[in-house]
C-alpha positions in Angstrom: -2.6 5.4 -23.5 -0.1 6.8 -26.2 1.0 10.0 -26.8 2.1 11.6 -29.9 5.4 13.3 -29.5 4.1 16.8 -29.5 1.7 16.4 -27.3 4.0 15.0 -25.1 6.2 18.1 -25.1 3.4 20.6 -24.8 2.1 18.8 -21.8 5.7 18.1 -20.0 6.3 21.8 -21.0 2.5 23.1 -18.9 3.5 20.4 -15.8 6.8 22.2 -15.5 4.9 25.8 -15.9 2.7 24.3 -12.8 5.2 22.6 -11.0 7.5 26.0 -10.9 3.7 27.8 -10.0 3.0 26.2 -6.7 6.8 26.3 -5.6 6.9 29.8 -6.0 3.6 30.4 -4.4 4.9 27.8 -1.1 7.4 30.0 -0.6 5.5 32.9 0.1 5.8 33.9 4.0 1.8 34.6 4.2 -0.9 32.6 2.1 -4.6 33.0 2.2 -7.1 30.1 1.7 -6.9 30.8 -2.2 -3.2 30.8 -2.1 -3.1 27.5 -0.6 -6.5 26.2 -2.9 -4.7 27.6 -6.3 -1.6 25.2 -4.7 -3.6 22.6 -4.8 -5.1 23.6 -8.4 -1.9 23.6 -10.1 -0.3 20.3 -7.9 -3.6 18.2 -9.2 -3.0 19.4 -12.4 0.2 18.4 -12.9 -0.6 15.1 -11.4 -3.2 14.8 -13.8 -0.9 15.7 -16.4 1.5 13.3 -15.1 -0.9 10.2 -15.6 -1.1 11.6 -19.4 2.6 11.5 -19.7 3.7 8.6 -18.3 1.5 4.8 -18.1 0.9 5.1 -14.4 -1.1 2.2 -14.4 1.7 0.2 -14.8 2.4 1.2 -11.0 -0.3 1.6 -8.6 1.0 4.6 -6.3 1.3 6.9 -9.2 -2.1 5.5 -10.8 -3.7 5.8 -7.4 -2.2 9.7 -6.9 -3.7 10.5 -10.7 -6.7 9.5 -10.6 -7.4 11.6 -7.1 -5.6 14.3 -8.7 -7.6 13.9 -12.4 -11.1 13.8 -9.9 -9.8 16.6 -7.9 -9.2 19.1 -10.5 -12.6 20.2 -11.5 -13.9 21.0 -7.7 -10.4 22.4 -6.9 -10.8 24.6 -9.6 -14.5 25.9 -8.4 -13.4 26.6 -5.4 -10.5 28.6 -6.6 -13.5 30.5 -8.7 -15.4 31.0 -5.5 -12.6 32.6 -3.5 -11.8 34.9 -6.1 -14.4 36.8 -5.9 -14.8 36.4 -1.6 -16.2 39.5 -1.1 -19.5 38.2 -2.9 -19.4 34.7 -1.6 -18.2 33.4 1.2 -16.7 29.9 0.9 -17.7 27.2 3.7 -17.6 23.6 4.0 -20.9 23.0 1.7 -19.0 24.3 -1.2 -15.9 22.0 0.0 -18.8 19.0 0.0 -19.9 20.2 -3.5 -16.4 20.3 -5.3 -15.7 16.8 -3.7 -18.4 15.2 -5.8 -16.4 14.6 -8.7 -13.6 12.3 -6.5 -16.4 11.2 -3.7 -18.3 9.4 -6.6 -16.1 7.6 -8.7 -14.3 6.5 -6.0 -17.3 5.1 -4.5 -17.8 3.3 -7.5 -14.5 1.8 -7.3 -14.5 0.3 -4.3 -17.7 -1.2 -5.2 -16.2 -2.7 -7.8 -13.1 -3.9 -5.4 -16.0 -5.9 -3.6 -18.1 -6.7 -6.3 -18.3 -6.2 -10.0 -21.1 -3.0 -10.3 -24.1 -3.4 -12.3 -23.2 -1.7 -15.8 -26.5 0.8 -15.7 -25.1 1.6 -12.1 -21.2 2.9 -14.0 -23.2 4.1 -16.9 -25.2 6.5 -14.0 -22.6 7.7 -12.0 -20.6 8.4 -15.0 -22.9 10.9 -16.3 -23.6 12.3 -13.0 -20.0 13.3 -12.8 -20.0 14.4 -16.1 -23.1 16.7 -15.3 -21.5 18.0 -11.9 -18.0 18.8 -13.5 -19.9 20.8 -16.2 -22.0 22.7 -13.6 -19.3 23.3 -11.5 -17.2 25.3 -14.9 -20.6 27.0 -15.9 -21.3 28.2 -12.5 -17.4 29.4 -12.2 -17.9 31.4 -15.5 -21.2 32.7 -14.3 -19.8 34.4 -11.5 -16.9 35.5 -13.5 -18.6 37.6 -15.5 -20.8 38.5 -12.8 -18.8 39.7 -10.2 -15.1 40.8 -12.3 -16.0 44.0 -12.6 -15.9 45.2 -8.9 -11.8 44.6 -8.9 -10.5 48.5 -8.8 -6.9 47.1 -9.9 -7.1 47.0 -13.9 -4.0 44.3 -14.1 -6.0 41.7 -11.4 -9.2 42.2 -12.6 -7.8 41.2 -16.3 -5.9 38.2 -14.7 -9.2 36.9 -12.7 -11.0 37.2 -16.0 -8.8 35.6 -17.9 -8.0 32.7 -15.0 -11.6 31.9 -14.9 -12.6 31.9 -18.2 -9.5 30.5 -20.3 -9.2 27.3 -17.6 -12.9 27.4 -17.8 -13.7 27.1 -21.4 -10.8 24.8 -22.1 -12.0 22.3 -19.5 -15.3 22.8 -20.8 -14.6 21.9 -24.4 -12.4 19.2 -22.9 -15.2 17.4 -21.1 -17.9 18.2 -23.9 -15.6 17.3 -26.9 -14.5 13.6 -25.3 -17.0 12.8 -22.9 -20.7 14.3 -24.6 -19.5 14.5 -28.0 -16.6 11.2 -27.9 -14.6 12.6 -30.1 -11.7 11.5 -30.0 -8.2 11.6 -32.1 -4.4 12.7 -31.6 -5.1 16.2 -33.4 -7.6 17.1 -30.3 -5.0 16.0 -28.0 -2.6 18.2 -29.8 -4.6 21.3 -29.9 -5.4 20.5 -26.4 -1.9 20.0 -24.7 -0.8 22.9 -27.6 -3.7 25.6 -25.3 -2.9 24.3 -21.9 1.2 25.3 -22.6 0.0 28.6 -23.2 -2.5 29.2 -20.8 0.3 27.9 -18.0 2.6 30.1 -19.3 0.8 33.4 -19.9 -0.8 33.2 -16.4 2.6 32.8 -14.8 3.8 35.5 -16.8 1.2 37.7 -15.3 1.5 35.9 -12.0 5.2 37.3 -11.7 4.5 40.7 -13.3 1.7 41.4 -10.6 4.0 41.2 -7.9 2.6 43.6 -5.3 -1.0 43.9 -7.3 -1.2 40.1 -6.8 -3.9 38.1 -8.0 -3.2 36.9 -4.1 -4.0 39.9 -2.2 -2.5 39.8 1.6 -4.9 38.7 4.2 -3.4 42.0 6.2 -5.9 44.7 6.3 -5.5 47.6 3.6 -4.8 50.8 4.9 -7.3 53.4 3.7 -6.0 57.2 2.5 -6.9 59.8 4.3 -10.0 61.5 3.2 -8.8 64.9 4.5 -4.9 65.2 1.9 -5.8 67.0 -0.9 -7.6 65.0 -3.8 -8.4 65.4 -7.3 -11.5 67.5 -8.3 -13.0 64.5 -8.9 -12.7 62.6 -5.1 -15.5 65.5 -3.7 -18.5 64.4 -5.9 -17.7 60.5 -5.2 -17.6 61.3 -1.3 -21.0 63.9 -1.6 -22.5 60.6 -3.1 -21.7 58.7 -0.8 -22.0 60.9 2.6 -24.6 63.3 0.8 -27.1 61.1 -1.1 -26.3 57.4 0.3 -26.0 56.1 -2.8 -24.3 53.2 -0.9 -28.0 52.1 0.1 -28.9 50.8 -3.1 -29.0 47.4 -2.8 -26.7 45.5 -6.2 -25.4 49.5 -6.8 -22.6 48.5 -9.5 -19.6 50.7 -10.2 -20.8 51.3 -13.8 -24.3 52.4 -12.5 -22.4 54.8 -10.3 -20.3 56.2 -12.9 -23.1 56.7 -14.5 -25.0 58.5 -11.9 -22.0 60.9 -11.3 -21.1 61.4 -14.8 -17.7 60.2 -14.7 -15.5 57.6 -17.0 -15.5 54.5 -15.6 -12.2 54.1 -15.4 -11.8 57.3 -14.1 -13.5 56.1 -11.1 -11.7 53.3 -10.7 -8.7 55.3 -10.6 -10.1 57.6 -7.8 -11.2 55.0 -5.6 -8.3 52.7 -5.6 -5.5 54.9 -6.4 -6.8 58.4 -4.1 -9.0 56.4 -1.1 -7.4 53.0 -1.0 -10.0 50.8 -1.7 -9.1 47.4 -3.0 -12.8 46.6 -5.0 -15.7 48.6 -5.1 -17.6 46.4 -2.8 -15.1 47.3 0.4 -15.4 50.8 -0.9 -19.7 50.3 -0.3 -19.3 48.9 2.7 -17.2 51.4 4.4 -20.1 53.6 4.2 -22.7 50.7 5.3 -20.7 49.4 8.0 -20.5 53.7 9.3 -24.7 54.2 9.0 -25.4 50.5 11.0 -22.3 51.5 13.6 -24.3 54.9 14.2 -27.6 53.3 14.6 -26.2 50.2 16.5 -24.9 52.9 19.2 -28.2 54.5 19.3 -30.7 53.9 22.0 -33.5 55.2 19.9 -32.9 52.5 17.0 -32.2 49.4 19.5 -36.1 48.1 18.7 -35.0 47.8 15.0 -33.8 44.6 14.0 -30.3 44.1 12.6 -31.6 42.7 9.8 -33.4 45.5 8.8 -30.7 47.9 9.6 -28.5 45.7 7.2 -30.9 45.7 4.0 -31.6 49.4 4.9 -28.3 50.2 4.6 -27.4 47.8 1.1 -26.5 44.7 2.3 -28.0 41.8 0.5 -28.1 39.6 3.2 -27.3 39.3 6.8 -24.8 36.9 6.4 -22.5 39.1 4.3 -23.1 41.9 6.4 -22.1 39.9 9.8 -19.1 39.0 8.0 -18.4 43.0 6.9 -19.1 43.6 10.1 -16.9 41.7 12.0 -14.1 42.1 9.9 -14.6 45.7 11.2 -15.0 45.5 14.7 -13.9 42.1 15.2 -17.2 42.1 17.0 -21.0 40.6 16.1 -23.4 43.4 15.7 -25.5 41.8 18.6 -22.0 41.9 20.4 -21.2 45.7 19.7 -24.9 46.4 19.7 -25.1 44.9 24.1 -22.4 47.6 24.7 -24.3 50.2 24.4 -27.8 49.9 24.7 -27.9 47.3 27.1 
C-alpha cells in the first residue's frame, strides 16, 4: 500500500510519540494493570503504524506482528477504557475474552483459509462481525466516558481521561466508519488521518509528562486520607454533617453534582474540599468511606447478624454486592462473611 509523503511523516512522527510513551511508562518502578494495558495500547499501535509505513508483507515476521497488533488495537484500547474508570467496573477475564474478538476472529478465518480456501459469504460474515464488535467496543468506551468522568476529584486527570477516551475514540471511530461502512477511500483521508493521530500522540504525552505526581496512572499504594480533626475550611463541616448527619452516602447513583447541589456549594468548590482538605482521590472512594464505616458497625453487631449482607450493602449505597465485596476487602483485606465470623460467631 503506498503512502503519500506526508502521511508518511505524520505517521513516523505519532510511532515515535508512542514508541517514546511506553519506554517511559516501562521504566516506572511500580505499574498497575492499566499501566501495563496502556503499554500494550501504544506498542500495538505503533506496530500497526509500522505495517502502514513500511510493505511488511514483503516479510512475513513483521506482516505476522502487524496484523496481531492492527486486531489488537481496538480491544486493547476498551480495556484501557474499562480500567480508567475501575472504581465503577471491575475488569476480569470476560472483558479480556470480549476485546480479543477482534484478533480471535480473523485469525480464525485465516487459518481456515491456510487449510482451505473459505466460502466468500463465510469472509463477507466475519468481516462485518468485526466491524460491528470494533464499533461497539469504541461506543461503549465513550459511553462510560461520559458516564463515569466526572467522579475524578483531580481537574488535570479528569480532563486527560476525557480527552484519552474520547479523541482515540472518535478518531478510531470515523476511521472504521469512513473506510470500512462508508469505503471511502483516498490519500487526503489518509492525510487528515495520520495529520490527527500526530497530534493526539503528542498532546497526550504532553499531558502525560506534565501530570507527573497527578498521573493519569495513579499508584496502586493506598492514599493516605487527611485527618478529619486539623482545622478545615468553613466549608469541610457541612460536607462531613452530610455525610455523618444525613447519610447522604446511602443514596444509591448519589453524583457529586447532585451533592453540590443538595449542599449548595460550587462544584468545583467541592471538588476542591474533598480532594485537596480530606484526601480523597474520586468521589466514589470518598462514598464509600462512609458505606464501608455503617456495614463495619452493623457487621460487628450481634443484633444485625440475621440481616443479609446483601441488604446491608444496598442499604448502605452500594449498587451491587460485587462492588461492595471489592470496597470491602480493599478495606479490611477481609470478606464481609470473613470479618462478619469474627464477631458474631
Amino acid at each position: 500500500m503506498f503512502i503519500d509523503p506526508v502521511s508518511s511523516f505524520f505517521y513516523t512522527f505519532a510511532l515515535a510519540q508512542m514508541v517514546f510513551c511506553a519506554i517511559a511508562l516501562l521504566a516506572r518502578p511500580s505499574k498497575s494493570q492499566l499501566a501495563w494495558l496502556y503499554i500494550a495500547l501504544m506498542l500495538s499501535s505503533s506496530f500497526y503504524l509500522l505495517g502502514h509505513i513500511t510493505n511488511s508483507k514483503d516479510f512475513y515476521p513483521l506482516y505476522l506482528i502487524t496484523f496481531i497488533a492492527g486486531n489488537s488495537l481496538l480491544g486493547i484500547f476498551w480495556l484501557v477504557s474499562l480500567c480508567l474508570f475501575s472504581d465503577h467496573i471491575k475488569v476480569t477475564a470476560k472483558h479480556y475474552l470480549i476485546a480479543s474478538l477482534p484478533l480471535l476472529l480473523p485469525s480464525l478465518l485465516r487459518v481456515w483459509s491456510l487449510l482451505q480456501a473459505p466460502p466468500v459469504e463465510v469472509a463477507e460474515v466475519v468481516s462485518k462481525v468485526v466491524m460491528v464488535v470494533e464499533l461497539s467496543l469504541i461506543l461503549h468506551a465513550l459511553t462510560i466516558t461520559l458516564k463515569y468522568w466526572r467522579d475524578d476529584l483531580i481537574q488535570q486527570r479528569r480532563f486527560l481521561r476525557a480527552s484519552l477516551i474520547c479523541f482515540v475514540g472518535i478518531y478510531l471511530f470515523l476511521v472504521i466508519f469512513l473506510e470500512q461502512v462508508l469505503q471511502i477511500k483516498g490519500s487526503w483521508l489518509t492525510q487528515i488521518e495520520s495529520g490527527v493521530l500526530a497530534g493526539l500522540s503528542l498532546f497526550l504525552n504532553f499531558f502525560l509528562l506534565q501530570l507527573r505526581e497527578m498521573s493519569l496512572f495513579p499508584s496502586n499504594e493506598p492514599q493516605h486520607k487527611k485527618s478529619h480533626a486539623k482545622k478545615h475550611s468553613p466549608e469541610v463541616e457541612p460536607i462531613l454533617a452530610a455525610m455523618t448527619e444525613r447519610s447522604l452516602y446511602q443514596q444509591e447513583g448519589l453524583t457529586i453534582t447532585e451533592l453540590a447541589k443538595m449542599l449548595n456549594m460550587y462544584e468545583y468548590k467541592l471538588r476542591n474540599v474533598i480532594n485537596g482538605e480530606l484526601g480523597y482521590r474520586n468521589f466514589n472512594d470518598f462514598l464509600n468511606d462512609y458505606r464501608i464505616k455503617e456495614v463495619t458497625a452493623k457487621l460487628q453487631d450481634p443484633k444485625c447478624s440475621s440481616i443479609a449482607i446483601l441488604n446491608l450493602a444496598l442499604d448502605s449505597g452500594f449498587r451491587s454486592l460485587s462492588s461492595f465485596n471489592k470496597a470491602f476487602k480493599d478495606k479490611h483485606q477481609v470478606t464481609p462473611s470473613e470479618f462478619r465470623k469474627r464477631y458474631v460467631d
